[in-house]
C-alpha positions in Angstrom: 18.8 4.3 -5.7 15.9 2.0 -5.6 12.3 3.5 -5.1 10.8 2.8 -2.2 6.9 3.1 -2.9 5.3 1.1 -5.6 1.9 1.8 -7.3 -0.3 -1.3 -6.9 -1.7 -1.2 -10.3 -5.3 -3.1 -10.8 -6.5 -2.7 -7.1 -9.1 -1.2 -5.7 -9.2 0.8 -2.1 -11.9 -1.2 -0.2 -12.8 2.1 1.8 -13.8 4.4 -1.7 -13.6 2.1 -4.1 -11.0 4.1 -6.3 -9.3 2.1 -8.7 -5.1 2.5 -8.9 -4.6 4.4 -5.8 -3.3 2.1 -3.5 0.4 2.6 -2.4 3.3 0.2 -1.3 5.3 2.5 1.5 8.0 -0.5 1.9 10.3 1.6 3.8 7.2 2.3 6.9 5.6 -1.0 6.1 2.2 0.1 5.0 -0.5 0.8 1.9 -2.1 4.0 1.3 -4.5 5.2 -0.6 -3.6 8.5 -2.2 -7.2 9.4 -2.9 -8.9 9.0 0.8 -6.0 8.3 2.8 -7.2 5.2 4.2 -4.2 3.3 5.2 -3.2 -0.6 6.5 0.4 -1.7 8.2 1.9 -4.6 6.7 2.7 -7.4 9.6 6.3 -8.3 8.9 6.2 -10.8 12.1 4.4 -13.5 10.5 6.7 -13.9 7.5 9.5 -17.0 7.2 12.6 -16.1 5.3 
């Protein structure tokens, strides 16, 4: 079974400036950070496949 949240290593959260705590939740569509909590949805809408 294939993981469903990724690390995204070398980033930075924009809201506390921790580095290597932002999240990829590709199951709910959205990054977290897992040290403040601050969190963005990904728009799916946009994309052509």
């Amino acid at each position: 079974m294939r993981e469903l949240s990724y690390l995204l290593e070398g980033l930075r959260c924009s809201a506390c400036l921790s580095d290597n705590t932002l999240w990829l939740d590709l199951a709910a569509g959205l990054v977290e950070c897992r040290e403040c909590g601050q969190g963005a949805l990904i728009d799916h809408d946009g994309e052509d496949m």
